[in-house]
DRENTORKE-863022 format. One record per residue (C-alpha): residue in one letter; z, x, y. Coordinates in nm, 2 decimals. Each point is the difference from the previous one (the first is absolute). Layout:
<pts>
pt res:A&zz:Z&xx:X&yy:Y
...
</pts>
This chain:
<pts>
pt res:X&zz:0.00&xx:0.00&yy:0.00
pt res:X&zz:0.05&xx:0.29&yy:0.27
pt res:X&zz:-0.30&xx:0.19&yy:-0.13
pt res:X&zz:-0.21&xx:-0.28&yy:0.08
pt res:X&zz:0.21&xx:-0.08&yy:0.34
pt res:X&zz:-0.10&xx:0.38&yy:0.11
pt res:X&zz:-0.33&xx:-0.05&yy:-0.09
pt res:X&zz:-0.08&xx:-0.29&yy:0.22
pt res:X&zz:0.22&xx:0.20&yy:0.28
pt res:X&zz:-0.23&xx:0.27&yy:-0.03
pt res:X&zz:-0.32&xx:-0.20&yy:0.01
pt res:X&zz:0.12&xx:-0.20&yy:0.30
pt res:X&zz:0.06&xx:0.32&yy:0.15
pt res:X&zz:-0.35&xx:0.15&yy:-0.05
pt res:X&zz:-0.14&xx:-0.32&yy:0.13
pt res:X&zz:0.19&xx:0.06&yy:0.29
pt res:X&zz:-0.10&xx:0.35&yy:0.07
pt res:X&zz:-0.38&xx:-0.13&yy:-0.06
pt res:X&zz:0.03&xx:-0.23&yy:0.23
pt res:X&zz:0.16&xx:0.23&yy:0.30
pt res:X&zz:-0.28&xx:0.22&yy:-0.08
pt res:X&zz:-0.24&xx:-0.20&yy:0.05
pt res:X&zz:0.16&xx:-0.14&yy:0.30
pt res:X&zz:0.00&xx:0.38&yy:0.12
pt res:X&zz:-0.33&xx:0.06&yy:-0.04
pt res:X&zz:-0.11&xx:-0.37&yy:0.18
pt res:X&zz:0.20&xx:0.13&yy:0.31
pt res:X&zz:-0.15&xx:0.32&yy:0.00
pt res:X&zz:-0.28&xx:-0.12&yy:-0.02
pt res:X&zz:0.01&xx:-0.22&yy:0.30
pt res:X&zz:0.11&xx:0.26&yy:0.18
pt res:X&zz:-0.31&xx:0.21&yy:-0.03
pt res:X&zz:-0.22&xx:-0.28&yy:0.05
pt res:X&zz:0.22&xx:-0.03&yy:0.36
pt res:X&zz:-0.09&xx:0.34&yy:0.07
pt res:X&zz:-0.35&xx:0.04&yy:-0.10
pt res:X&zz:-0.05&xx:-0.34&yy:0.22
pt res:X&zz:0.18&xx:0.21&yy:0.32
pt res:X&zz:-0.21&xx:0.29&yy:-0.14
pt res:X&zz:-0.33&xx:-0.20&yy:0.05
pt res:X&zz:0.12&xx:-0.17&yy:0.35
pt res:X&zz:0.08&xx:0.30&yy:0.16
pt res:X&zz:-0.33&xx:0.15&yy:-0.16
pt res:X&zz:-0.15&xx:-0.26&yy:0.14
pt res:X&zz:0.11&xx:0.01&yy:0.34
pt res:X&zz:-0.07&xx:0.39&yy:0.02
pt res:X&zz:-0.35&xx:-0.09&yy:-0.11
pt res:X&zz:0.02&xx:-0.26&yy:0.29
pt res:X&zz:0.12&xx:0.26&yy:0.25
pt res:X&zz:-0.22&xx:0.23&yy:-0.07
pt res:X&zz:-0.30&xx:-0.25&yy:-0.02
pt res:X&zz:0.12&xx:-0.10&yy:0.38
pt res:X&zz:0.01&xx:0.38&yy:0.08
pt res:X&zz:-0.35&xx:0.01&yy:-0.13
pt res:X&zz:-0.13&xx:-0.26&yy:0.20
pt res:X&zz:0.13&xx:0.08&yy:0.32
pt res:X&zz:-0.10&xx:0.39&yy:-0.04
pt res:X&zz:-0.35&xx:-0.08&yy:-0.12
pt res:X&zz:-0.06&xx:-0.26&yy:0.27
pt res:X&zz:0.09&xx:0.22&yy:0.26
pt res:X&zz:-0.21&xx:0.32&yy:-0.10
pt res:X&zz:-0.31&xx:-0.24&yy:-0.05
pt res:X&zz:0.03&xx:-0.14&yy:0.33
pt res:X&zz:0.05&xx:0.36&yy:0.16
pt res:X&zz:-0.27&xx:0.11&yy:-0.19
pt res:X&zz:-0.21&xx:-0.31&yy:0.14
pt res:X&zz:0.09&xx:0.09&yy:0.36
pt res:X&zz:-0.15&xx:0.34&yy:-0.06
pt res:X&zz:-0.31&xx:-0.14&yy:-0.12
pt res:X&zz:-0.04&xx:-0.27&yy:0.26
pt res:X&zz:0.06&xx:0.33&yy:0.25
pt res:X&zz:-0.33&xx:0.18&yy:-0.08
pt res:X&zz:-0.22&xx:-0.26&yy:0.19
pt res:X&zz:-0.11&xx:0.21&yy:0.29
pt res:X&zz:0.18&xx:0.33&yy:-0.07
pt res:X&zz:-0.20&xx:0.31&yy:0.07
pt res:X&zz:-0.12&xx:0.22&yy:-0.34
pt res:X&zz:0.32&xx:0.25&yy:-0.01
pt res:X&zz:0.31&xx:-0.28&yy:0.07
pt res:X&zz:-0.22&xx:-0.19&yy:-0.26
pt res:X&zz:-0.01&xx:0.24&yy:-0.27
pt res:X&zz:0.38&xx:0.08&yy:0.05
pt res:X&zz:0.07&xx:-0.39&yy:-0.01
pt res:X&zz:-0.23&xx:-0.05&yy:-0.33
pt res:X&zz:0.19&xx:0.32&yy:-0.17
pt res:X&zz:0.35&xx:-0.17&yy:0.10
pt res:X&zz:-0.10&xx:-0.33&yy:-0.13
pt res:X&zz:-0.16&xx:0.15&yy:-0.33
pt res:X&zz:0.37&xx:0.18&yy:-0.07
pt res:X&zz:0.20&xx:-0.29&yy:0.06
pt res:X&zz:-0.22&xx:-0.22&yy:-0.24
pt res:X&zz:0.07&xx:0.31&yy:-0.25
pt res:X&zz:0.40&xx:-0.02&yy:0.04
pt res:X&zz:-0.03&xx:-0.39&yy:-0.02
pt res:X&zz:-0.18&xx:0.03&yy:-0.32
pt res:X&zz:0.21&xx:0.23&yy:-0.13
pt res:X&zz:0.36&xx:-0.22&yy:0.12
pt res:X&zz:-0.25&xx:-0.30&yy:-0.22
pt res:X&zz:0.00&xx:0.19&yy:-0.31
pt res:X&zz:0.40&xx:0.11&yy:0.01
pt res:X&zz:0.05&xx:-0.36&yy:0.04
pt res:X&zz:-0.18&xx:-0.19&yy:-0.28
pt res:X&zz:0.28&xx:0.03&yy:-0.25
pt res:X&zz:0.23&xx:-0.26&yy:0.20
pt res:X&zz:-0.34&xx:-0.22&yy:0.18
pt res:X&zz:-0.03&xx:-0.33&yy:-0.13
pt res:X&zz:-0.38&xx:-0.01&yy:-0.09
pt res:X&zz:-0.02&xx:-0.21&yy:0.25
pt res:X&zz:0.10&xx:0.24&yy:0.28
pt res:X&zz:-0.20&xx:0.28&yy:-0.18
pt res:X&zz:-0.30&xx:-0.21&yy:0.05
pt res:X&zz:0.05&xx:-0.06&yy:0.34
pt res:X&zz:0.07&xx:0.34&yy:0.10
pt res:X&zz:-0.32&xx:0.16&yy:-0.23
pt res:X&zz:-0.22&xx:-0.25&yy:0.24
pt res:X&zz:0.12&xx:0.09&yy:0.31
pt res:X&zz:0.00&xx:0.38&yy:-0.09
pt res:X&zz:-0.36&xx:-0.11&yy:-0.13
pt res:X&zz:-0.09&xx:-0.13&yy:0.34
pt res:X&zz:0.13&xx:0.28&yy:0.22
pt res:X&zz:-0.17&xx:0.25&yy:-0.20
pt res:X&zz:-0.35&xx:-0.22&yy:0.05
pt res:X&zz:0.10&xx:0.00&yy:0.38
pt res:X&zz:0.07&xx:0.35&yy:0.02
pt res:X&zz:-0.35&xx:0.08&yy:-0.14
pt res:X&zz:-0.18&xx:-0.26&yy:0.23
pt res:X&zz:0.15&xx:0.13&yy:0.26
pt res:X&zz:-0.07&xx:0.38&yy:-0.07
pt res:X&zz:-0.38&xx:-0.14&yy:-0.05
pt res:X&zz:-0.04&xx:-0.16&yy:0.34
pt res:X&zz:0.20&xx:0.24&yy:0.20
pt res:X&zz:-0.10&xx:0.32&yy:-0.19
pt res:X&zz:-0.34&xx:-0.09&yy:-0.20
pt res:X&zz:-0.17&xx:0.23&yy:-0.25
pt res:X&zz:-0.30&xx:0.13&yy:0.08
pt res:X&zz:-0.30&xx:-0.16&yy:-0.18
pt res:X&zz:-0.28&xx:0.16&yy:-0.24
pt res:X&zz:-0.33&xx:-0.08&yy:0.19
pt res:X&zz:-0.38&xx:0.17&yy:-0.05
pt res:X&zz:-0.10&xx:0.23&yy:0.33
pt res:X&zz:-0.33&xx:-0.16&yy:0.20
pt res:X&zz:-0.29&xx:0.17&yy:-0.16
pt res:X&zz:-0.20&xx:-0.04&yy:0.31
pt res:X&zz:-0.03&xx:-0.18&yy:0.39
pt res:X&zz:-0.09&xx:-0.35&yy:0.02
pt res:X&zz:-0.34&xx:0.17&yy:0.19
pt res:X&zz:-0.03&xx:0.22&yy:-0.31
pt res:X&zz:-0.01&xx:-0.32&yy:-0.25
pt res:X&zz:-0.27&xx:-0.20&yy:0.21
pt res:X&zz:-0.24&xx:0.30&yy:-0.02
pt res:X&zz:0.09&xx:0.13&yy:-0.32
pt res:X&zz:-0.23&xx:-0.14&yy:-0.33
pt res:X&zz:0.22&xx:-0.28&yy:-0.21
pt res:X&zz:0.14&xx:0.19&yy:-0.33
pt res:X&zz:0.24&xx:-0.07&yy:-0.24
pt res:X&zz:0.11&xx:0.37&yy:-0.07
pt res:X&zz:0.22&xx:0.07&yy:0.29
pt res:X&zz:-0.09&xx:0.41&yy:0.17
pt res:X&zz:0.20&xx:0.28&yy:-0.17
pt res:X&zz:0.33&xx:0.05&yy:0.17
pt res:X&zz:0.03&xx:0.42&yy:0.05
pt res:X&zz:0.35&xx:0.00&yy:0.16
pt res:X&zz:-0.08&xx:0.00&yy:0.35
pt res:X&zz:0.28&xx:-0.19&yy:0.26
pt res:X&zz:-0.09&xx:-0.34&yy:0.08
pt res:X&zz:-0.15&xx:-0.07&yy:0.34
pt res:X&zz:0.30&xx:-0.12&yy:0.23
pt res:X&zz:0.07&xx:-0.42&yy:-0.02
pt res:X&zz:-0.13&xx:0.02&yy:-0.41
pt res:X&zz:0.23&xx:-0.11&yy:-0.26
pt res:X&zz:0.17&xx:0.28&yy:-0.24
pt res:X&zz:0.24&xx:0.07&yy:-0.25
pt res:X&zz:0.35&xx:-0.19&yy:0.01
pt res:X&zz:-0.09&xx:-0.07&yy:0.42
pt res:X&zz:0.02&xx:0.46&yy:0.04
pt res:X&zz:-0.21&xx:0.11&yy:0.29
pt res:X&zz:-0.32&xx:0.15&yy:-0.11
pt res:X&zz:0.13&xx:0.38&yy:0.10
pt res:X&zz:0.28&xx:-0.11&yy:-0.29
pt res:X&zz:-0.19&xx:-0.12&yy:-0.30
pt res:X&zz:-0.31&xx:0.12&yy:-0.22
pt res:X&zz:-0.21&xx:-0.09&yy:-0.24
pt res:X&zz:-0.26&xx:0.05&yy:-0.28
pt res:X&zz:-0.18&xx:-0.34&yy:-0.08
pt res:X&zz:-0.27&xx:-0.16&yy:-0.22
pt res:X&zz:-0.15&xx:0.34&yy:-0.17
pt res:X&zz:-0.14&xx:0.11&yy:-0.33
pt res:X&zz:0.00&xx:0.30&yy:-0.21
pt res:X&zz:0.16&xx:0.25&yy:0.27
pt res:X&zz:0.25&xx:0.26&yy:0.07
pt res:X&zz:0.22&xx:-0.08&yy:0.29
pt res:X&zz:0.27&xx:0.21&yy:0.20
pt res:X&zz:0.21&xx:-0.05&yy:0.26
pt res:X&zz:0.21&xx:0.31&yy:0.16
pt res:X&zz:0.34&xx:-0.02&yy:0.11
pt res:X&zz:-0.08&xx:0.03&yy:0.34
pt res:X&zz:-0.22&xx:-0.34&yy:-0.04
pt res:X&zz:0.27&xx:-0.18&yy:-0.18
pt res:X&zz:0.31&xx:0.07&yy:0.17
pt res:X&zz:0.22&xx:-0.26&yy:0.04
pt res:X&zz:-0.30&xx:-0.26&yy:-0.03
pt res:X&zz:-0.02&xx:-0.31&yy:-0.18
pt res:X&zz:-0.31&xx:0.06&yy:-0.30
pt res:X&zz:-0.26&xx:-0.24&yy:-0.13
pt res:X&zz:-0.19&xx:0.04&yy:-0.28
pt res:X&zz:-0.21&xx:-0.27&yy:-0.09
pt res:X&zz:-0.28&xx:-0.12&yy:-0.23
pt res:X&zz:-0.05&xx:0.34&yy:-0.16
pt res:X&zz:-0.14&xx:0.09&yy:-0.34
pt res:X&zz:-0.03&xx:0.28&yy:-0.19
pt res:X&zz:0.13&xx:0.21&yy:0.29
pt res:X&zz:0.22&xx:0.30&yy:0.02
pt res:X&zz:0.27&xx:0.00&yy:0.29
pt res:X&zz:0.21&xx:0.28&yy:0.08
pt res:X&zz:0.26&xx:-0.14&yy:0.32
pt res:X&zz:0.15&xx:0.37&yy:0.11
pt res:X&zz:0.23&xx:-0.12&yy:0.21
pt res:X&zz:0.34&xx:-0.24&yy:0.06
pt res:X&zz:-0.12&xx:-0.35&yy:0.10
pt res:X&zz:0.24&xx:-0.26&yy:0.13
pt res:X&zz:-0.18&xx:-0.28&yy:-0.21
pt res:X&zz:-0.25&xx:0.02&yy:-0.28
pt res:X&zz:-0.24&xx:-0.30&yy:-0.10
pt res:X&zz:-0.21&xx:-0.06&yy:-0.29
pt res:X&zz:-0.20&xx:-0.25&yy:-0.08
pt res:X&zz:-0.28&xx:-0.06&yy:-0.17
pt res:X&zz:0.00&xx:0.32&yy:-0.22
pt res:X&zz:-0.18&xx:0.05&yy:-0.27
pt res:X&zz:-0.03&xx:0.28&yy:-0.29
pt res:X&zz:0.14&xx:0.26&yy:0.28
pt res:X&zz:0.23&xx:0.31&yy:0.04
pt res:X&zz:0.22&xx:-0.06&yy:0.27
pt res:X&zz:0.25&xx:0.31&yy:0.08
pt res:X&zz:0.20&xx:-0.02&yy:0.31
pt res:X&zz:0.30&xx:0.17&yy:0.16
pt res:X&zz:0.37&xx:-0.17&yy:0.09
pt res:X&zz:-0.09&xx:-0.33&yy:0.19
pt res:X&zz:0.32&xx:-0.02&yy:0.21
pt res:X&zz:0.05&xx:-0.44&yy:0.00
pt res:X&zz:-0.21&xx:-0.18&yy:-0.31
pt res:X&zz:-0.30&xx:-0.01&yy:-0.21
pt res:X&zz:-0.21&xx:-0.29&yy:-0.05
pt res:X&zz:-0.21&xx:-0.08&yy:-0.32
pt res:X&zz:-0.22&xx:-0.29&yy:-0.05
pt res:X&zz:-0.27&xx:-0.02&yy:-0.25
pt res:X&zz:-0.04&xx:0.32&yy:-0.11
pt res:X&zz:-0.11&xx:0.10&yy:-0.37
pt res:X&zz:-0.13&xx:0.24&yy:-0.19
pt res:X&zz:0.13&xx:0.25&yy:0.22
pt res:X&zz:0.27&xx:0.32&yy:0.04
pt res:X&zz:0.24&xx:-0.02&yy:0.25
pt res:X&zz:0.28&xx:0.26&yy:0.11
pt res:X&zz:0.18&xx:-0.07&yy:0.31
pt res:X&zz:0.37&xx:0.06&yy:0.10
pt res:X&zz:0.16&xx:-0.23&yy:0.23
pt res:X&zz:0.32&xx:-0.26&yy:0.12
pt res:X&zz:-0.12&xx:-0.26&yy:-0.18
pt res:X&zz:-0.33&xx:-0.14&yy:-0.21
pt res:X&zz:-0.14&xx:-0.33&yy:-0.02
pt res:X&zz:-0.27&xx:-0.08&yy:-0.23
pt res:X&zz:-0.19&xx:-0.33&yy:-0.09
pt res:X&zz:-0.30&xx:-0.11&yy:-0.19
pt res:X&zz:-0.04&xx:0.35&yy:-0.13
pt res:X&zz:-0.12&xx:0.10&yy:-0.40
pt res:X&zz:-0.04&xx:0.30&yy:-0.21
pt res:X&zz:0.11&xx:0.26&yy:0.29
pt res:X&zz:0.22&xx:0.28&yy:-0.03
pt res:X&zz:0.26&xx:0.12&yy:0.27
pt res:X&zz:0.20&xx:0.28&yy:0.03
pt res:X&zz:0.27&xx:-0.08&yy:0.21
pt res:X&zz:0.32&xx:0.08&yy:0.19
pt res:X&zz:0.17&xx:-0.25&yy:0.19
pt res:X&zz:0.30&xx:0.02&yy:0.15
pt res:X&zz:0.06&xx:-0.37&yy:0.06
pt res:X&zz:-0.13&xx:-0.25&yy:-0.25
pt res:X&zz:-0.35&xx:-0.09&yy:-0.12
pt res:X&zz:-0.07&xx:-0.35&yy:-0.01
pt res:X&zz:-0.30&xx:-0.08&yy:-0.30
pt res:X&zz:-0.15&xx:-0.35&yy:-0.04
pt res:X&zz:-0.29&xx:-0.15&yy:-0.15
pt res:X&zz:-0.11&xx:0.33&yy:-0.15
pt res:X&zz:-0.12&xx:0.10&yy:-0.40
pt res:X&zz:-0.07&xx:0.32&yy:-0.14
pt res:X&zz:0.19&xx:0.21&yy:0.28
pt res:X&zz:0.21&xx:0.31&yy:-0.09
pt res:X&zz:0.19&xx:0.21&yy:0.19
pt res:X&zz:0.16&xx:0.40&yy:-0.03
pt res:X&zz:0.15&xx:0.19&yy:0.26
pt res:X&zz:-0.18&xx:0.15&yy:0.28
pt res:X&zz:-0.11&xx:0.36&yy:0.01
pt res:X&zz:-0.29&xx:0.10&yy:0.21
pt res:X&zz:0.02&xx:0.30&yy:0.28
pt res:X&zz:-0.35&xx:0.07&yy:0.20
pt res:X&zz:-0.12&xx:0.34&yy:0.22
pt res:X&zz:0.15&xx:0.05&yy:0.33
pt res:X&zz:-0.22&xx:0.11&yy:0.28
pt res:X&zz:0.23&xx:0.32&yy:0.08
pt res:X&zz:0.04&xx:0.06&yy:-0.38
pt res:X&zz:0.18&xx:-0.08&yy:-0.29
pt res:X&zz:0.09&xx:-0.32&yy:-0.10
pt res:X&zz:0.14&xx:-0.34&yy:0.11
pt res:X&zz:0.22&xx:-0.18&yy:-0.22
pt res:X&zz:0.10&xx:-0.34&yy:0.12
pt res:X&zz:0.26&xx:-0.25&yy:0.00
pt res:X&zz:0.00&xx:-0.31&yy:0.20
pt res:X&zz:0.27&xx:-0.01&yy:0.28
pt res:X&zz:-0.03&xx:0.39&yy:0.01
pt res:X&zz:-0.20&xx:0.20&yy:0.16
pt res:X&zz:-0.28&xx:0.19&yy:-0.25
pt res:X&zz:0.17&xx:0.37&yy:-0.10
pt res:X&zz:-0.21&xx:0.28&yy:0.01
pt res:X&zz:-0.02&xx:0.17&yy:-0.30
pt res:X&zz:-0.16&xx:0.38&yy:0.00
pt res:X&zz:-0.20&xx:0.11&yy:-0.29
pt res:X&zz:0.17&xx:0.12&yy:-0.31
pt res:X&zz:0.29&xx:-0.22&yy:0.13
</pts>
């Protein structure tokens, strides 16, 4: 009889400890649900404050950088170019305060903010265009309005030989005819051009085939279009290069930057020292750039754009 009295005493009693337990672990669990609820509110309103500091700060470096826009109307060139530079910078440090911020933006606000950084950077460009606008590729007049009326109707236009255009004519990227040169619409000849005729001059080279060009020189912009089954060697163009339906053809040219369009089965030997920008082209390959050429006083030039051409003596 008081076996089986301590036997039910000692299963009441683990029934009893079961039961605190589990009342234990009920409270402790309410109480971490209670603190991961604060947890998330205070999260929450962090998020919220720094939301709101987003806001405000981003709002007020678009509008500053809007005032600086809107200020270029009427500026003169320097003040202008200063202003465009400032803008540019701030619309840099605004992009970058965008990107440290997307882990707390509601999408939302990301959105927002990627549209108006969108549109300041399409105002900022608009603006550089219309205050500051690039030069444009145009053809040089072959001839005077007198010269066409007499001249017999052909479809071939006249050989171009390089000499400066007559003053009022049209030339390459809007240069005055002392600054720019050319070699156009030939066949099947060897052309040079000295250093002293290329200096600092913007180059066209046009509607050639089967020619040989040797450009001994540094000019400030080099054009080619047209070119087929050529050798083109030239020496450091000091801005960009220009290609546009070329093929068939050799190319070495050192220069700030390359653009090339429309251009097939062509091989360029290179060195750029910005970034060369290839598009609608097949069969181009490229290798580095090694070519040197006779100096007039003797020895040799080897050339690098943005550097002047080194002197190299013989044996050296």
């Amino acid at each position: 009889m008081e076996a089986a009295t301590e036997d039910s005493l000692e299963t009441a009693f683990d029934g009893a400890s079961k039961i605190q337990e589990r009342l234990q672990k009920r409270h402790q669990t309410r109480i971490e649900d209670v603190e991961r609820r604060k947890e998330a509110k205070e999260s929450q309103s962090v998020a919220e404050e720094k939301g709101d500091y987003f806001s405000s700060t981003f709002n007020a470096e678009r509008a500053a950088i809007e005032e600086l826009l809107s200020g270029c109307s009427g500026a003169d060139r320097a003040v202008l170019t200063q202003t465009l530079e400032e803008a540019t910078a701030k619309i840099l440090q605004l992009q970058k305060f965008l990107n440290d911020s997307v882990l707390f933006l509601k999408q939302y606000d990301l959105r927002r903010a990627q549209a108006a950084l969108q549109k300041l950077q399409t105002s900022l460009a608009e603006t550089r265009e219309e205050a500051l606008p690039k030069k444009k590729f145009a053809f040089r007049a072959r001839a005077k309005a007198t010269d066409k009326a007499s001249a017999p109707a052909s479809d071939t236009p006249p050989p171009d030989t390089g000499t400066p255009a007559e003053p009022g004519s049209t030339t390459v990227d809007g240069a005055a005819a002392s600054e720019q040169c050319s070699f156009s619409n030939m066949d099947n000849v060897h052309l040079i051009k000295t250093a002293e005729e290329i200096q600092k001059r913007d180059v066209l080279l046009s509607h050639l085939t089967n020619c040989k060009v040797r450009l001994l020189g540094s000019p400030s912009t080099l054009h080619l279009k047209h070119i087929d089954t050529c050798e083109i060697l030239c020496g450091p163009v000091t801005s960009s290069v220009f290609i546009d339906h070329c093929r068939n053809s050799t190319l070495a040219i050192p220069c700030q930057q390359l653009r090339t369009h429309n251009t097939t089965d062509t091989q360029v030997y290179l060195h750029v020292t910005s970034r060369a920008i290839i598009e609608d082209c097949q069969g181009v390959s490229f290798a580095p750039f090694t070519w040197s050429y006779p100096h007039p006083g003797g020895g040799l030039h080897f050339v690098w754009p943005g550097q002047e051409p080194k002197q190299l003596e013989p044996g050296g």
